[in-house]
C-alpha positions as CSV (number, residue, x, y, z in Angstrom):
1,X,67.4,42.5,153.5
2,X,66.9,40.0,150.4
3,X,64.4,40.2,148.2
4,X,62.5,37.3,149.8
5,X,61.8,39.7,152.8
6,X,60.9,42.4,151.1
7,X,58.5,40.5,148.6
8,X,56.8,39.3,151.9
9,X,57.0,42.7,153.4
10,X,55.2,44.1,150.6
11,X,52.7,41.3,150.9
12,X,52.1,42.7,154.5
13,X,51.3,46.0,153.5
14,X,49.0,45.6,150.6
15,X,46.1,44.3,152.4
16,X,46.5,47.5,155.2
17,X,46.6,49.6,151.9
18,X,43.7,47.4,150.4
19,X,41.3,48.0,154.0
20,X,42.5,52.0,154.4
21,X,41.4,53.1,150.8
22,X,38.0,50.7,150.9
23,X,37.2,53.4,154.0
24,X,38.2,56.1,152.6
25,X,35.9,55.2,149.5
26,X,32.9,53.8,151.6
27,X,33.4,57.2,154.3
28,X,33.4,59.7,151.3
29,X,30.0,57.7,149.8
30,X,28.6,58.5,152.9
31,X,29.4,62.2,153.1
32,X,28.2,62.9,149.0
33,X,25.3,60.9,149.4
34,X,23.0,63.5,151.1
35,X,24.6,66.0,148.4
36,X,23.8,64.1,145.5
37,X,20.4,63.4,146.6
38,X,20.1,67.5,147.1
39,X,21.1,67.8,143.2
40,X,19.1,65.0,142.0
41,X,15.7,66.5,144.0
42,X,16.5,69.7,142.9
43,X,15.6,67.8,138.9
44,X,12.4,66.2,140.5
45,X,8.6,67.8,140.0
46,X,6.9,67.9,143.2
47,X,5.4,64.2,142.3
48,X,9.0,62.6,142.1
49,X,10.1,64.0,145.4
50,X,9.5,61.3,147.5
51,X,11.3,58.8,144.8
52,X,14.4,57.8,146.2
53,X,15.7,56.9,143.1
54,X,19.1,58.8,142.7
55,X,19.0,59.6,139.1
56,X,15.3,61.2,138.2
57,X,13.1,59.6,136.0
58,X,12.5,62.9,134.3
59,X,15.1,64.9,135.0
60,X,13.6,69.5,134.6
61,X,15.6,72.2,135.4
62,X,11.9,73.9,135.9
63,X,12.6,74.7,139.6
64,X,15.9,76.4,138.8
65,X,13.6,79.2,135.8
66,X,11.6,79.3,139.3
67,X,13.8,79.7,141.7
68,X,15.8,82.1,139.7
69,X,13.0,83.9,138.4
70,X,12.2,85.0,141.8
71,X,13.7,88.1,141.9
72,X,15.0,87.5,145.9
73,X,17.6,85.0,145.3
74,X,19.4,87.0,142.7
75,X,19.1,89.7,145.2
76,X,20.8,87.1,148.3
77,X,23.1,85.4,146.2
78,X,24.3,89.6,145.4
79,X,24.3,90.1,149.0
80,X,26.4,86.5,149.8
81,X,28.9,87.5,147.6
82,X,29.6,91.1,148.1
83,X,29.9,90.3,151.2
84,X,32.1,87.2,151.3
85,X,34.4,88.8,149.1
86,X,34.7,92.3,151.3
87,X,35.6,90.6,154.5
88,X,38.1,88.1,152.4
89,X,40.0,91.1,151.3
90,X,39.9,93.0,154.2
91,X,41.1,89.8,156.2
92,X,43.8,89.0,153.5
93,X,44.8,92.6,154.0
94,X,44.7,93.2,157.5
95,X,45.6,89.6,158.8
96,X,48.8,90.0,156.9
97,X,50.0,93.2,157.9
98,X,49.6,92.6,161.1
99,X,51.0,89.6,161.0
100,X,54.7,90.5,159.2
101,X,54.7,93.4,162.0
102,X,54.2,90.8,164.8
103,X,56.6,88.4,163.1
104,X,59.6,90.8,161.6
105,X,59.2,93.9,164.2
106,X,60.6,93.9,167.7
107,X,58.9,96.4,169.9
108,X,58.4,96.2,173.7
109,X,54.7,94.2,174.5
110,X,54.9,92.4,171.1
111,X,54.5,88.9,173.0
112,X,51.4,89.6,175.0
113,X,50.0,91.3,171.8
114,X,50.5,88.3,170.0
115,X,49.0,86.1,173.3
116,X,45.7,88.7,173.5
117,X,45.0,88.5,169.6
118,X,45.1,84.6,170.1
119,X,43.0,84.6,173.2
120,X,40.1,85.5,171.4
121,X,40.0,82.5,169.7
122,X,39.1,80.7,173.1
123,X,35.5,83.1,173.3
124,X,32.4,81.2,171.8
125,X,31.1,83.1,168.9
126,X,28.1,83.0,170.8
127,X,29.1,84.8,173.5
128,X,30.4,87.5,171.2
129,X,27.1,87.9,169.7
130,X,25.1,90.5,172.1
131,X,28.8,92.9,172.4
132,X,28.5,92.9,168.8
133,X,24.6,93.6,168.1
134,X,24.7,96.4,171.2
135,X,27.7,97.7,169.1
136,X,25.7,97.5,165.6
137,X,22.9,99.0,168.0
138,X,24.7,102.4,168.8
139,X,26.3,102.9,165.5
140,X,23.5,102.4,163.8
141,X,24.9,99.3,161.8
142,X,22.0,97.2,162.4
143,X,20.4,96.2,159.3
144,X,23.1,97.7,157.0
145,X,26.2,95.6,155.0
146,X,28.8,96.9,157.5
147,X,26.9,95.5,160.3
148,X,26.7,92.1,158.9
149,X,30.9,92.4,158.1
150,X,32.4,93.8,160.9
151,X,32.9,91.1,163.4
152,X,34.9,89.1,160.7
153,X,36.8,91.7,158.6
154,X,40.2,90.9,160.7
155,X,40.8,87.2,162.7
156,X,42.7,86.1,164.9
157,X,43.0,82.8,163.5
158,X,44.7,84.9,159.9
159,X,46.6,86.5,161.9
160,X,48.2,83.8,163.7
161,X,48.8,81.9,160.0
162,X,50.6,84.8,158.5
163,X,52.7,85.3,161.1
164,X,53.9,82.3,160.9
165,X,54.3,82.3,157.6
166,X,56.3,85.7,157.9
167,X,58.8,84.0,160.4
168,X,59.6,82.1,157.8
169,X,60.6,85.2,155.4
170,X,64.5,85.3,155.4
171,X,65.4,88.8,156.9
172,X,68.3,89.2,154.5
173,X,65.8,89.7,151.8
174,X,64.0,92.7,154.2
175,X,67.5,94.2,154.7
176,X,68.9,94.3,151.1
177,X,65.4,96.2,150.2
178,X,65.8,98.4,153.3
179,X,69.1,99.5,151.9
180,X,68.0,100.1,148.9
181,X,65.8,102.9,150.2
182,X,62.4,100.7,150.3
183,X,59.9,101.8,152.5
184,X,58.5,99.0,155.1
185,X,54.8,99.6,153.6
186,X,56.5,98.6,150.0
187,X,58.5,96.1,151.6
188,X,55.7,93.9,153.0
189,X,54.1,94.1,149.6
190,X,56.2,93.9,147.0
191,X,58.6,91.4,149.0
192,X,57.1,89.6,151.9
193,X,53.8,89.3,150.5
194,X,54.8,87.1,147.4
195,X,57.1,84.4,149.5
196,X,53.8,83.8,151.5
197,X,51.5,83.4,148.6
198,X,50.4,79.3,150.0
199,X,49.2,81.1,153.5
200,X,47.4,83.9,151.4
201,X,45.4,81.3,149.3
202,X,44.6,79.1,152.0
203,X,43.3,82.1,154.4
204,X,41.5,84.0,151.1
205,X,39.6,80.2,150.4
206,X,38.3,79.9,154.2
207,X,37.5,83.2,155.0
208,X,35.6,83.4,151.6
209,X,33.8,79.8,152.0
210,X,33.5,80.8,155.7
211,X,31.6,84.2,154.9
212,X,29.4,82.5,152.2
213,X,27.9,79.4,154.7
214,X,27.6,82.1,157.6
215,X,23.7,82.1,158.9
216,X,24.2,82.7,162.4
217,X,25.4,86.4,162.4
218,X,23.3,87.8,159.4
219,X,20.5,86.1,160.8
220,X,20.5,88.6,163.9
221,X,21.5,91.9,162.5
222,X,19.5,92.0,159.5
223,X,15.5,92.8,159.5
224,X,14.9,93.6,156.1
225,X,14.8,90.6,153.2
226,X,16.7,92.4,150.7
227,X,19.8,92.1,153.0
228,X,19.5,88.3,153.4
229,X,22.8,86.5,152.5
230,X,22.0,83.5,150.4
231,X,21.8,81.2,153.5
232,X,19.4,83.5,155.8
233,X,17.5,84.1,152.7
234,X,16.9,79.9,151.5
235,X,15.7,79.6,155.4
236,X,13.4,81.9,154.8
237,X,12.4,80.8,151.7
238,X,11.7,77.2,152.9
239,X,9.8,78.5,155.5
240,X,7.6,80.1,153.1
241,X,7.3,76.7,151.0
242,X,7.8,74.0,153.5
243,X,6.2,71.5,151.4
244,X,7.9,72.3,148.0
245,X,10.9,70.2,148.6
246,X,12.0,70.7,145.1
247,X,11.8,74.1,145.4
248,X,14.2,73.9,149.0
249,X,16.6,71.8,147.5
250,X,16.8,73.9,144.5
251,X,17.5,76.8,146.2
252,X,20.1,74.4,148.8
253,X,21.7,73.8,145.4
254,X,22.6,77.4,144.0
255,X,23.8,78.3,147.0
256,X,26.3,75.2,147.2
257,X,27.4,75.3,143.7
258,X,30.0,78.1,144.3
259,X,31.4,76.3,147.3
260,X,31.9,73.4,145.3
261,X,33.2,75.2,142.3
262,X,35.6,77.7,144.7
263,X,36.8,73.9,146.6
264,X,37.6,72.0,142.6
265,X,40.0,75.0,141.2
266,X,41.5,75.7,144.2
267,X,41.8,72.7,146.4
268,X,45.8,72.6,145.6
269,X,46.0,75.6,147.5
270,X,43.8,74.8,150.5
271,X,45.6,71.3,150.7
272,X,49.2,73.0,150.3
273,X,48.1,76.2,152.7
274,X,47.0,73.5,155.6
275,X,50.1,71.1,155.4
276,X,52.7,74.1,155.7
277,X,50.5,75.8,158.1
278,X,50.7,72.5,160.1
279,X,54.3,72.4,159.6
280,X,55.5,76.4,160.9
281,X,52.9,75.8,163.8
């Protein structure tokens, strides 16, 4: 090909590349506009709300001494995060052990194991829901930490991930520390568990971001307010000041920040995690 041809080739492509990045720019406008108007209300007095101005014309951080002040978001935004991070390590944990036995053990049923675990991810949650509040019912979990955490401390879809990640594990490695006198417990840790450190991060980000947004769940099993996760507890809270949009959005505000701060440091790992997930499935 001379250079004429690829000079006009290159002309080709430019525009595509020119129209492509234009949507990308105008479709990611569109999905941060109705967060930064969130922030920017969140720095409005109740007589600015209705100003659709982006940037306040006197920005206050009044509603964040208020909202923080009262002493029940403290108290949900402890609850969101003990919580998130519970079920995160117990997934992490679980999810991963299960997964290296499914992936580096053979044992007779070890197929249809693997096919049952990934049947449940066909079930609506919804139609989990009464099974798990019956459940909560008996054992008396209703109303109680371990009520809102036990449907999601191990997942199908983690286990799934790390097993494929484990397949991926040369064996050789698992050998040379079985001859050297390693137990399997200390081989999974010590050996396995740092070649699938991309899988780990990526299922550690989504459980934990998946935990923190959850409503549905800890809406039903909990009674009491002082067990409100952070988002059971802002609907509450705007229903209590359904004027006070400053106040709503404040509150909408605190509980996002630690999404967004979670997503900025380690969206190198969620974006790695997904592309090699997509590649062993």
């Amino acid at each position: 090909m001379t250079s004429s041809e690829l000079a006009a080739n290159r002309r080709d492509i430019r525009p595509g590349r020119i129209i492509i990045w234009t949507l990308l720019v105008i479709g990611g406008l569109i999905m941060i506009t109705p967060l930064l108007f969130m922030f920017s209300t969140s720095l409005k007095t109740a007589g600015q709300v209705y100003d659709l101005r982006l940037i306040p014309a006197s920005p206050t951080f009044a509603n964040y001494v208020k909202v923080l002040g009262d002493g029940r978001f403290m108290q949900w935004f402890f609850n969101s995060t003990f919580i998130a991070v519970t079920v995160t390590l117990s997934n992490v944990f679980f999810d991963s052990l299960v997964g290296y036995t499914l992936a580096k053990f053979e044992f007779r049923g070890r197929y249809f194991i693997f096919l049952a675990i990934l049947s449940t991810l066909m079930i609506p949650t919804e139609m989990l829901v009464i099974p798990w509040y019956l459940m909560s019912s008996q054992l008396g979990w209703i109303d109680s930490y371990w009520g809102i955490m036990f449907p999601g401390m191990m997942t199908a879809f983690g286990t799934f991930l790390m097993k494929q990640f484990f397949e991926g594990v040369p064996n050789d490695f698992l050998e040379a520390a079985r001859v050297d006198g390693l137990n399997e417990f200390t081989i999974w840790w010590k050996i396995a568990m740092p070649m699938v450190v991309p899988a780990i991060s990526a299922l550690a980000i989504f459980t934990f971001l998946g935990n923190w947004t959850a409503f549905f769940w800890p809406l039903i099993v909990t009674t009491s307010k002082e067990l409100y996760t952070l988002p059971v507890g802002i609907s509450s809270f705007s229903a209590e000041s359904s004027i006070q949009w400053e106040l709503i959005m404040t509150g909408a505000a605190i509980g996002t920040i630690p999404t967004l701060v979670v997503f900025l440091l380690l969206q190198r790992y969620i974006v790695r995690g997904v592309m090699l997930a997509g590649l062993k499935g």
